[in-house]
BAFI-3210 file (N, C-alpha, C; in Angstrom, 3 decimals, decimal comma, padded with zeros to 6 digits):
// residues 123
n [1|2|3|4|5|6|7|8|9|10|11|12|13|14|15|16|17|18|19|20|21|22|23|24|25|26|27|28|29|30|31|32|33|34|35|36|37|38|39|40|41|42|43|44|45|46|47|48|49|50|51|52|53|54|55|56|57|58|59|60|61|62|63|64|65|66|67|68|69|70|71|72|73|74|75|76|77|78|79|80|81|82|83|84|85|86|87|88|89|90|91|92|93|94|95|96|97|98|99|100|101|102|103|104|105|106|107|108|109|110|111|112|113|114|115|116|117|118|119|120|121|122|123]
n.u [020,106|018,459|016,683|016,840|019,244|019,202|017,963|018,815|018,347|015,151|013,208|012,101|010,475|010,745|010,206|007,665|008,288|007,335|004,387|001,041|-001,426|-003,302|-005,551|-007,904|-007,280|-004,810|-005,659|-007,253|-005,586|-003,753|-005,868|-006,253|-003,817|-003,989|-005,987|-006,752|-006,359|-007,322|-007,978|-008,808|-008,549|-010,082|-008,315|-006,813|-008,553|-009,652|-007,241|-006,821|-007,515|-005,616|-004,027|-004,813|-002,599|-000,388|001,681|002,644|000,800|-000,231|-002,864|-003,001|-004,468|-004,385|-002,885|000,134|000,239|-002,248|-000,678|001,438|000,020|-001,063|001,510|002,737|000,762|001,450|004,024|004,318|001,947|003,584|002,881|001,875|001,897|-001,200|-002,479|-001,784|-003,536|-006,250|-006,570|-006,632|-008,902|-010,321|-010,602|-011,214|-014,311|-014,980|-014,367|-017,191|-016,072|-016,012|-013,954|-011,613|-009,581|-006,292|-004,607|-002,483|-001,028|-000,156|000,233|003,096|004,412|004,467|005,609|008,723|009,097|009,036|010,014|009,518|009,433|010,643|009,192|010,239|012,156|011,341|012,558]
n.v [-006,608|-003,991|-003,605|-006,199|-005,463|-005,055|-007,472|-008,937|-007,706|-006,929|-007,812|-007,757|-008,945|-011,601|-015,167|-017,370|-019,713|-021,976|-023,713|-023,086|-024,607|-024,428|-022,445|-021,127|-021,345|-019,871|-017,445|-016,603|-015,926|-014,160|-011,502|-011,713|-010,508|-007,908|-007,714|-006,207|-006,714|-005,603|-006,514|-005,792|-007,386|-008,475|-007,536|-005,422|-003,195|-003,269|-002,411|000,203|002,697|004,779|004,165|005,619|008,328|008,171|009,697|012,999|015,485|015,741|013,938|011,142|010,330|008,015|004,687|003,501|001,201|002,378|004,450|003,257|001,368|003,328|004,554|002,207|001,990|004,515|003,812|001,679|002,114|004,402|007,079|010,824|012,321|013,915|012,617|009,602|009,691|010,327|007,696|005,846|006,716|006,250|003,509|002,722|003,854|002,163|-000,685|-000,267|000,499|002,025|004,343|006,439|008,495|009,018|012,277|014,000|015,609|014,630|011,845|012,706|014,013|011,496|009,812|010,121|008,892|006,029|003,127|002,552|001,611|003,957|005,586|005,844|008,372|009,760|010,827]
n.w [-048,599|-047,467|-045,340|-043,876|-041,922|-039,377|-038,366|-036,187|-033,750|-034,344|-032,766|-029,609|-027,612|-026,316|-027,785|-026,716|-024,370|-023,314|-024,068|-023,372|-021,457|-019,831|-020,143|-018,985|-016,076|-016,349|-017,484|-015,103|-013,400|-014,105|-014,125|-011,296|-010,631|-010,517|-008,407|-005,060|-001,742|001,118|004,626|008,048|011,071|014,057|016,430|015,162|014,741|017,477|018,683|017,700|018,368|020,423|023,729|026,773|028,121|031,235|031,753|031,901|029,452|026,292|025,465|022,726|019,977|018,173|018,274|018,267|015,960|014,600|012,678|012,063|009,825|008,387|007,138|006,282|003,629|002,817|002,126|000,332|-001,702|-002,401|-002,060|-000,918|002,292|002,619|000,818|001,099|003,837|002,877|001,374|003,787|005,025|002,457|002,405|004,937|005,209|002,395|003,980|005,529|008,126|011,731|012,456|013,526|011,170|011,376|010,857|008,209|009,097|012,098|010,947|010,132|012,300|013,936|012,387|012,280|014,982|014,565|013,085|009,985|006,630|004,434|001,735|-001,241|-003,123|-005,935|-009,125]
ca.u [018,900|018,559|016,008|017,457|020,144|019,039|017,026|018,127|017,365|014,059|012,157|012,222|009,470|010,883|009,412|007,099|008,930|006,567|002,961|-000,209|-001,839|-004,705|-005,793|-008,735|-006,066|-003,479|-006,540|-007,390|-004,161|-003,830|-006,473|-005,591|-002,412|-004,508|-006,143|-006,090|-007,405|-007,237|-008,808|-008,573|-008,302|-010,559|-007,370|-006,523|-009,640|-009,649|-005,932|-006,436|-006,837|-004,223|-004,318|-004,768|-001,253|000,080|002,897|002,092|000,940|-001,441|-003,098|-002,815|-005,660|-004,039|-002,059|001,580|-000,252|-002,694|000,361|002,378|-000,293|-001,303|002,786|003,376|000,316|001,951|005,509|003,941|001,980|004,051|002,379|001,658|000,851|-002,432|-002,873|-002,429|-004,585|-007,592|-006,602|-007,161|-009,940|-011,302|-010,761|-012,524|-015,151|-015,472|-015,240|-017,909|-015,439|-015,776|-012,541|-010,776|-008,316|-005,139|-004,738|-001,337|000,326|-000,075|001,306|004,365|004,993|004,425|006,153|009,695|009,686|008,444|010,987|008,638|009,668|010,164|009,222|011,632|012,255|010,971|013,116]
ca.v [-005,832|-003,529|-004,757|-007,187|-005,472|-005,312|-008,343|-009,447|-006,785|-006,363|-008,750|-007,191|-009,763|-013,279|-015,607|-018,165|-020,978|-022,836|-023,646|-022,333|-025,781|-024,285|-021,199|-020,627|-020,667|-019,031|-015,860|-016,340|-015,779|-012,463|-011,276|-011,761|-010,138|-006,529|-007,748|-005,542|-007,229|-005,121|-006,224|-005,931|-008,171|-007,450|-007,156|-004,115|-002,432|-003,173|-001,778|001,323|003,959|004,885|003,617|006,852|008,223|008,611|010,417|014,678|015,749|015,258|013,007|010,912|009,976|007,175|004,196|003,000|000,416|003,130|005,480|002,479|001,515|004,446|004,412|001,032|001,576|004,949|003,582|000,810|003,234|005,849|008,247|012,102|012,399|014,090|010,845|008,383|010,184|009,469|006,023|005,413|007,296|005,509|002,309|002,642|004,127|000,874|-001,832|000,253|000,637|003,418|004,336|007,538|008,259|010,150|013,470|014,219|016,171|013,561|011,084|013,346|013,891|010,582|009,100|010,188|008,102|004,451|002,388|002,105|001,920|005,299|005,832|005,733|009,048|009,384|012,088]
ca.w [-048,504|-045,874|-044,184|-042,967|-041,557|-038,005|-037,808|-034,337|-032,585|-033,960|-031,672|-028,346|-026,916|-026,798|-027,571|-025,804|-024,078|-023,082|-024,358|-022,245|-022,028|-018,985|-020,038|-017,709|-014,817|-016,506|-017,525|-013,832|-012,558|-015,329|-013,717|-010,133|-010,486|-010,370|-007,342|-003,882|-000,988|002,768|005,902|009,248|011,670|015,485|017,140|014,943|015,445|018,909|018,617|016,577|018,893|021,089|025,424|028,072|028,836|032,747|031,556|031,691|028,065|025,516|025,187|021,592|019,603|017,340|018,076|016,511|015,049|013,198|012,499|011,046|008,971|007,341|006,720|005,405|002,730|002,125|001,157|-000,470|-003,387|-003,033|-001,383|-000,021|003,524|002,351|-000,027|001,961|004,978|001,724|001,191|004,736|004,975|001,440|002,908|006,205|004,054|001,550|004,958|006,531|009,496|011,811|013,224|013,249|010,166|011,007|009,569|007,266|010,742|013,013|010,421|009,941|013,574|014,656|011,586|012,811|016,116|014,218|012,110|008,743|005,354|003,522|000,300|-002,354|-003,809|-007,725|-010,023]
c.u [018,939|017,550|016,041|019,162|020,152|017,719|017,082|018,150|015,788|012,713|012,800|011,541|010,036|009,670|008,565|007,958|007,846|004,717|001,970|-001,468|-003,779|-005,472|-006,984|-007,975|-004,987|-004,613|-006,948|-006,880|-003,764|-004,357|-006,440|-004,744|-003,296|-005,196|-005,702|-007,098|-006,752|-008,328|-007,868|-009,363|-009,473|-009,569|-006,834|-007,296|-009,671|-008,145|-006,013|-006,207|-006,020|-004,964|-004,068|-003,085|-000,957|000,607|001,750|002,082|-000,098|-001,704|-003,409|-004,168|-005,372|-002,741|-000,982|001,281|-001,159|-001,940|000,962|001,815|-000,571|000,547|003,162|002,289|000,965|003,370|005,009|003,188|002,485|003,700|002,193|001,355|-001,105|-002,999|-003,204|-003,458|-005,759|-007,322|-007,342|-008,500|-011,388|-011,178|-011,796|-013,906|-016,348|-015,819|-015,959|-017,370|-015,361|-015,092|-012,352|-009,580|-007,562|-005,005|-003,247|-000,449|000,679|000,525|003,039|005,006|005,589|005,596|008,285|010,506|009,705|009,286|009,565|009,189|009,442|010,228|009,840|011,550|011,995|011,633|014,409]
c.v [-004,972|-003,628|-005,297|-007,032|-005,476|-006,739|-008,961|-008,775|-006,496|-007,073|-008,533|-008,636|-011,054|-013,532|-016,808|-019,150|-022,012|-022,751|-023,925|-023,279|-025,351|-023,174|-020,590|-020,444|-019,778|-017,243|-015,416|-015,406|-014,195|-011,652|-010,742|-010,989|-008,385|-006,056|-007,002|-006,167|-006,641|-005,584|-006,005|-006,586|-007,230|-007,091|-005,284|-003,084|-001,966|-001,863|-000,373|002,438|003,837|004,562|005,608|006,831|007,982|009,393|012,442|014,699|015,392|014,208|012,230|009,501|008,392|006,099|003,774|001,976|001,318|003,859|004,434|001,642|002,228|004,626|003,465|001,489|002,955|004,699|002,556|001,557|004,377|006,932|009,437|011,673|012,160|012,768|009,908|008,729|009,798|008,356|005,939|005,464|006,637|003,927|001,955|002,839|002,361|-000,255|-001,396|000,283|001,878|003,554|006,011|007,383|009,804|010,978|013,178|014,603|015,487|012,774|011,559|013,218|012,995|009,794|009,169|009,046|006,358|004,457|001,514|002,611|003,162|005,351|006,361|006,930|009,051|010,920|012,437]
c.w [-047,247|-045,330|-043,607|-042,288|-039,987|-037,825|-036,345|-033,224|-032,510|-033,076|-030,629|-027,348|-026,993|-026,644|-027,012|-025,585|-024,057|-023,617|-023,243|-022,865|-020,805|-018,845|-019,295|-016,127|-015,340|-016,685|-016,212|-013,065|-013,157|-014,522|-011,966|-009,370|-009,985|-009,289|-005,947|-003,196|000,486|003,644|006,994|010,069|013,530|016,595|016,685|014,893|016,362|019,262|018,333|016,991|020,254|023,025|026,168|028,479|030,400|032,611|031,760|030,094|027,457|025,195|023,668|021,008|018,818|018,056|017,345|016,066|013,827|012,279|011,486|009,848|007,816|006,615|005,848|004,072|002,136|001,153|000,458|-002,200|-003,304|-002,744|-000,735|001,093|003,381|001,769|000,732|003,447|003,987|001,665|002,389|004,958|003,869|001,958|004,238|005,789|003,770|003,111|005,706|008,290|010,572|012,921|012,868|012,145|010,799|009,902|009,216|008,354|011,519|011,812|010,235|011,083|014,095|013,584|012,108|013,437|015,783|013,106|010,715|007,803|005,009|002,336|-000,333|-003,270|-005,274|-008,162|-009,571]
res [x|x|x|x|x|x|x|x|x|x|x|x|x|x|x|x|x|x|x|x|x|x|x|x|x|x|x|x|x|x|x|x|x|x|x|x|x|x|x|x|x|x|x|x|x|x|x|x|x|x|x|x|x|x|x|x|x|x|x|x|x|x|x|x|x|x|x|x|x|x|x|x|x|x|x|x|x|x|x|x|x|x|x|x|x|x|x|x|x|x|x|x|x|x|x|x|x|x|x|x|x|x|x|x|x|x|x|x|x|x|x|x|x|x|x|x|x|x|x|x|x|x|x]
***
């Protein structure tokens, strides 16, 4: 018959090993998985903007703790400058935090001199 000429390819999905004996933890856990949870900590607050130079020069509004955050959550989704400058921005936002968010230039600039993950080229 031909029908049955590819039969074992046509199940892509194996199937179940094991039987799903707690399903209120296992729908939990489903659930869970979609979960985003950010805070901060009063150290990184305290931290966020940048200490008075000595040195000659401008003076810099953002610490490499704010710089390397706004970095890590960009390589983490993937992110534009501009983008992740809104994340930040929508996050401070949501924990009613009021901090300064680095613009897109200052992340670029600053991003150079700090050893943070870069986001993984797509195409």
């Amino acid at each position: 018959m031909p029908f049955k000429l590819h039969t074992k390819g046509r199940r892509h999905i194996p199937r179940q090993r094991h039987r799903v004996t707690n399903w209120r933890e296992y729908d939990a856990s489903l659930r869970n998985r979609g979960s985003l949870t950010i805070w901060f900590t009063p150290e990184a607050i305290a931290g966020w903007k940048a200490e008075p130079r000595t040195t000659p020069g401008g003076q810099r509004h953002y610490s490499n703790l704010a710089i390397e955050t706004a970095l890590a959550l960009r390589a983490v989704f993937r992110l534009a400058l501009r983008q992740s400058e809104g994340l930040i921005g929508s996050i401070m936002r949501l924990l009613e935090i009021d901090l300064p968010v680095p613009d897109h230039t200052t992340l670029s600039r600053r991003a150079c001199g700090l050893s943070v993950c870069k986001p993984a080229r797509i195409g």
